[in-house]
C-alpha positions in Angstrom: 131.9 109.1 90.2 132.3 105.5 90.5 129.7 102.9 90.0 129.5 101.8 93.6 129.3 105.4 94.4 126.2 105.6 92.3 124.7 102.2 93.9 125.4 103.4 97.3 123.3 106.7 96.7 120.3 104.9 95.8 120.6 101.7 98.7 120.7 104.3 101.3 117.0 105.9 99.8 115.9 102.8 99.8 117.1 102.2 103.7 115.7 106.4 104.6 112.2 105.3 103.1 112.7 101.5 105.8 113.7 103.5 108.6 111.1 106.2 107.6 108.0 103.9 107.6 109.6 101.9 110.4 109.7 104.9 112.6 113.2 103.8 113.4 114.6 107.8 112.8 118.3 109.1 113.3 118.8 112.2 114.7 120.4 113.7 112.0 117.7 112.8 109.6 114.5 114.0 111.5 114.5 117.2 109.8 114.1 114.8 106.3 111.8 112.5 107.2 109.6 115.6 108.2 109.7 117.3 105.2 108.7 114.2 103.6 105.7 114.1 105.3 105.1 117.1 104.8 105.5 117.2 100.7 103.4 113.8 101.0 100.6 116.7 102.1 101.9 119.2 99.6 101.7 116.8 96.7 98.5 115.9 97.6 96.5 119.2 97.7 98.5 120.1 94.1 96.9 116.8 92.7 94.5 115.6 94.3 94.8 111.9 92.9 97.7 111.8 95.2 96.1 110.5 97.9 98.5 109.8 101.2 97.8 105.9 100.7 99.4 106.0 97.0 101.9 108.4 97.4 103.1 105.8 100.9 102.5 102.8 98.0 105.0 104.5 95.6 107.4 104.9 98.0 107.3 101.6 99.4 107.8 100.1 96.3 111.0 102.3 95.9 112.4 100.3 98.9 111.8 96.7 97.1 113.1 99.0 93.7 116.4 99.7 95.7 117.2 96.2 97.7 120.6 96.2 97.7 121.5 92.8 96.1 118.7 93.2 93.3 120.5 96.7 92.3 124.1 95.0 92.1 122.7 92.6 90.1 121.1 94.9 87.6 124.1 96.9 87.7 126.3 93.8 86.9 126.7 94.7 82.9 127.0 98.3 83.1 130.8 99.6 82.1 132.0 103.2 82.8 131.7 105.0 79.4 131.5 108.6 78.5 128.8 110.7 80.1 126.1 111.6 78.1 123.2 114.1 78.8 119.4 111.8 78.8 116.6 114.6 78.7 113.3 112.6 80.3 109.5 114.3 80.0 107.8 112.2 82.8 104.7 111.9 83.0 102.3 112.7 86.0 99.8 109.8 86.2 101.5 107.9 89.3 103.5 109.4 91.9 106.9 108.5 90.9 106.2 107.2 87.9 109.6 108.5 86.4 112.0 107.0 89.0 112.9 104.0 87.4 114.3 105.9 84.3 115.6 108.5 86.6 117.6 105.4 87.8 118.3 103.9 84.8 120.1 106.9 83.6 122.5 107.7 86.9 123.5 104.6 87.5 125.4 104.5 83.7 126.6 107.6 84.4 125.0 109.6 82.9 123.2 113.1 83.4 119.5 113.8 83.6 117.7 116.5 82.2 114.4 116.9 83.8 111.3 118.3 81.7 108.6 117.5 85.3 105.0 116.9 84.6 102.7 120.0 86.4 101.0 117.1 88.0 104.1 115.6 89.9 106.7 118.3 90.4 107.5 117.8 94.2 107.8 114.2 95.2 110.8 113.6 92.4 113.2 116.7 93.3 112.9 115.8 96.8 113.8 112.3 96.3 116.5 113.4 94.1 117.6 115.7 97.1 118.2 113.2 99.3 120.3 111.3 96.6 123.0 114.0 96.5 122.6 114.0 100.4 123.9 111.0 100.5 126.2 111.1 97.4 127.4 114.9 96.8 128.7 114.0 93.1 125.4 113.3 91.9 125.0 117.1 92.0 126.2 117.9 89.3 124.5 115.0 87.5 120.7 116.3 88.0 119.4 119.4 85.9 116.0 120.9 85.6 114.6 121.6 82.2 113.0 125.2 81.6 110.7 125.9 78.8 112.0 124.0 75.6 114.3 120.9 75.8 118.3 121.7 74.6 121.6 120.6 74.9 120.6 116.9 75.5 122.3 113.2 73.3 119.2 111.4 73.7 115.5 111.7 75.1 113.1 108.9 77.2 109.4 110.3 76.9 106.3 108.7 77.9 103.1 110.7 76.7 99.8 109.2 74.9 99.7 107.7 71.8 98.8 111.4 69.8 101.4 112.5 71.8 104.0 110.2 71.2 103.5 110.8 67.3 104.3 114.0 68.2 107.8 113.5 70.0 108.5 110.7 67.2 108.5 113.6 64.7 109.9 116.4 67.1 112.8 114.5 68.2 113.7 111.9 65.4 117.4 113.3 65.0 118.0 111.9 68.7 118.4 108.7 69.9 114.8 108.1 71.7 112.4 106.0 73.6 109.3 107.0 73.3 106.2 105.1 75.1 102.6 105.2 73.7 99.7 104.7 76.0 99.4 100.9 77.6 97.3 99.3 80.0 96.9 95.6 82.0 94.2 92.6 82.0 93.6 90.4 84.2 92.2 86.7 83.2 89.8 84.8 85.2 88.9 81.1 84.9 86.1 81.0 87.3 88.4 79.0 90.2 89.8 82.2 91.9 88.5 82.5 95.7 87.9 85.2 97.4 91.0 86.2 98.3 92.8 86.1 94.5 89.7 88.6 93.6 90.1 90.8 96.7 94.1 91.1 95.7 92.8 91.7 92.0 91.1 94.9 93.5 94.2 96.4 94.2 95.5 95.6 90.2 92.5 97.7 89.8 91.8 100.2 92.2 95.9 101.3 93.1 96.7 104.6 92.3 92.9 105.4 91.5 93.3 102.8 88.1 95.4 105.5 86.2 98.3 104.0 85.7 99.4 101.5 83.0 100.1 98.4 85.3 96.6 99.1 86.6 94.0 96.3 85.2 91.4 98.2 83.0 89.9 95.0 81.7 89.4 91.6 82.6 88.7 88.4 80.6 86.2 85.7 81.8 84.4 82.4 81.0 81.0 82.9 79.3 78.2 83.6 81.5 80.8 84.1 84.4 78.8 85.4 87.8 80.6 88.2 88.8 78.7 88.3 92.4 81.8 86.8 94.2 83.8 89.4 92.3 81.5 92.7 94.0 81.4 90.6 97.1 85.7 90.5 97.5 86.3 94.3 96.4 83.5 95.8 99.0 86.2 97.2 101.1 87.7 99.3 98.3 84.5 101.2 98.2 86.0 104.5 100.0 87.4 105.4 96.7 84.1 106.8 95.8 84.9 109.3 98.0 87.9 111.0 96.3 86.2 113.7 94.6 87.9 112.8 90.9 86.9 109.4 91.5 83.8 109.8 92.4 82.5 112.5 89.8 84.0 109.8 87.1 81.6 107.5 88.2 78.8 109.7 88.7 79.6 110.8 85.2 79.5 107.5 83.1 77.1 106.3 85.3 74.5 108.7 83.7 76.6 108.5 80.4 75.1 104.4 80.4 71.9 105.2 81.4 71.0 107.5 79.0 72.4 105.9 76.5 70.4 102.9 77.8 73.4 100.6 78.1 73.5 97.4 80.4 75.9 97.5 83.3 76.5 96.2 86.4 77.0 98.3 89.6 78.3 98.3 92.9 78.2 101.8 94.0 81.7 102.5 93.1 82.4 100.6 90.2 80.4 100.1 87.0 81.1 96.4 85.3 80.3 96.9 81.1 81.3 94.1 78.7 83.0 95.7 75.9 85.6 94.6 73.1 87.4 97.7 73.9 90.9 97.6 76.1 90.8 101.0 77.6 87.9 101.8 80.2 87.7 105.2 82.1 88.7 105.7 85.7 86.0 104.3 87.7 85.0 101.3 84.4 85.9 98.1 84.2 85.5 96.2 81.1 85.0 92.8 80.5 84.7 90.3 78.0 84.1 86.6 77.7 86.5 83.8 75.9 85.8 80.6 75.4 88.8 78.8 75.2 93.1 79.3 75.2 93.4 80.0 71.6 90.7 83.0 71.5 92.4 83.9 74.6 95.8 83.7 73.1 94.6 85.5 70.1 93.4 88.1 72.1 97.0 88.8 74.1 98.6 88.5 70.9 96.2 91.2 69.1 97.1 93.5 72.0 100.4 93.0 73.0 101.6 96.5 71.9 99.1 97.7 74.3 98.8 95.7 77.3 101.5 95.9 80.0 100.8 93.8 82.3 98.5 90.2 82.3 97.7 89.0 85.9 96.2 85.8 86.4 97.2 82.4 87.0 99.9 81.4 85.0 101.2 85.4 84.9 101.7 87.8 87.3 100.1 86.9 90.7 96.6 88.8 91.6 97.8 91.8 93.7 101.4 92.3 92.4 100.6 94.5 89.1 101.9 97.8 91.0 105.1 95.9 92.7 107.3 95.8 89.5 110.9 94.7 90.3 114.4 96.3 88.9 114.1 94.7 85.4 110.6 94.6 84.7 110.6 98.0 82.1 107.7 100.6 80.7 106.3 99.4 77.5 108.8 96.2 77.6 111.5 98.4 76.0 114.6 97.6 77.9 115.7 101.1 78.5 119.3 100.1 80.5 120.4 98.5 77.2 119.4 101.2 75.8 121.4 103.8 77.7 124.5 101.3 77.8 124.3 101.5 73.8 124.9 104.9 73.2 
């Protein structure tokens, strides 16, 4: 299977998914654009984080994944070599969240081995479904991993950080990436209007906040007033009414207020200054700086942990959950990787 086979297979998901949200269906195709919509449903009620809204959001950020000319360009250094099987554990935090090494590995050529997270077993197989119906060879190229992990040449996990200490150990004989626990900051200098802070609520509040590109903290001048920040993210206050969501914050609401902690509130999201990097689905951190060296002392401290920073000067508010083609997990470039087996 040549290379421009492979590309081919994943441009034409990339145009289903267009003509799928365009509504612009071919005859022969109906019966797959229906049982998309239907697993959209089924994935759904089997996790109920996967909400409609972020399942479409994954899936729309496949399409800008898959743009034809971005994919030959990414696929410009990769040289036929001899197939090798990649076993991947993917996690289940995001819909999709293991695509892009799903990708990574067919495009080189070589085979995956599946091991699916319980929490996002139905949205993958079907998109990798509709890559052998477009590209039969790739049939042979996609197994399913049952029980323990064998028979593989190298392994991509991505787990937390006990965990990955755990598949460090377990699978140091193999070549390996394995990814620790990250998350994303955002900084804020006091000039952002109202629109930058309203497109920062979706850094935040995409894919309920669970994922590592999702902004679980955010950096500000001393004594900022965060009532033009509450003000710009009012319409994201449905979210409350996802049950998960919503008993997190009732949870840590009471957690604070027992513990007599100061917090700010909205209804849907509790503001607490903290030095810590990591808040809880439905917290958002903060913490001031008073200047670019503390800030640049803080970025540097983290680095290892943060995956994204979105502010002026870095990634635009509102683009954390759009990664393109070569932005990687963890900043570990897995196609070099895979080429250098």
């Amino acid at each position: 299977m040549i290379l421009k086979q492979r590309m081919n297979g994943f441009v034409q998901i990339a145009s289903f998914l267009n003509r799928h949200f365009n509504k612009q269906y071919i005859d022969s195709e109906i019966p797959l654009h229906h049982g998309l919509d239907q697993l959209i449903e089924t994935a759904g009620i089997y996790n109920h984080w996967f909400n409609r809204e972020n399942i479409e959001l994954s899936l729309k950020n496949l399409t800008i994944l898959l743009e034809k000319n971005a994919l030959a360009t990414f696929c410009e250094k990769i040289e036929e070599k001899p197939e090798k099987t990649i076993a991947l554990v993917c996690a289940g935090n995001i819909p999709l969240v293991c695509f892009h090494d799903v990708l990574c590995c067919l495009l080189c050529g070589h085979k995956v081995l599946l091991k699916m997270s319980s929490d996002d077993n139905v949205l993958l197989p079907f998109m990798l479904k509709l890559l052998v119906h477009y590209e039969k060879d790739f049939e042979t190229k996609i197994l399913f991993a049952e029980g323990k992990l064998t028979n593989f040449d190298a392994i991509i996990a991505t787990g937390s950080n006990n965990t990955a200490n755990y598949l460090n150990y377990y699978f140091s004989k193999y070549p390996h990436i394995i990814r620790k626990s990250r998350t994303s900051v955002a900084i804020l200098d006091g000039s952002e209007s109202s629109e930058d802070l309203k497109q920062l609520g979706h850094d935040i509040f995409d894919y309920f906040g669970l994922g590592c590109r999702n902004v679980s903290k955010i950096l500000v001048p001393p004594n900022y007033n965060f009532n033009q920040f509450f003000e710009s993210i009012v319409d994201f206050g449905a979210l409350v009414n996802n049950k998960k969501y919503g008993n997190n914050y009732d949870y840590y609401r009471a957690i604070y207020l027992l513990e007599s902690e100061k917090f700010l509130d909205n209804n849907f999201l509790i503001l607490k200054q903290s030095q810590s990097l990591f808040s809880p689905v439905s917290v958002l951190f903060h913490e001031p700086y008073s200047g670019l060296s503390e800030l640049n002392h803080f970025l540097k401290q983290y680095e290892n942990e943060i995956q994204c920073v979105i502010g002026k000067n870095h990634i635009p508010f509102g683009y954390s959950q759009c990664p393109v083609i070569t932005e990687f997990a963890d900043n570990i470039n897995t196609l070099d990787f895979l080429l250098n087996l």
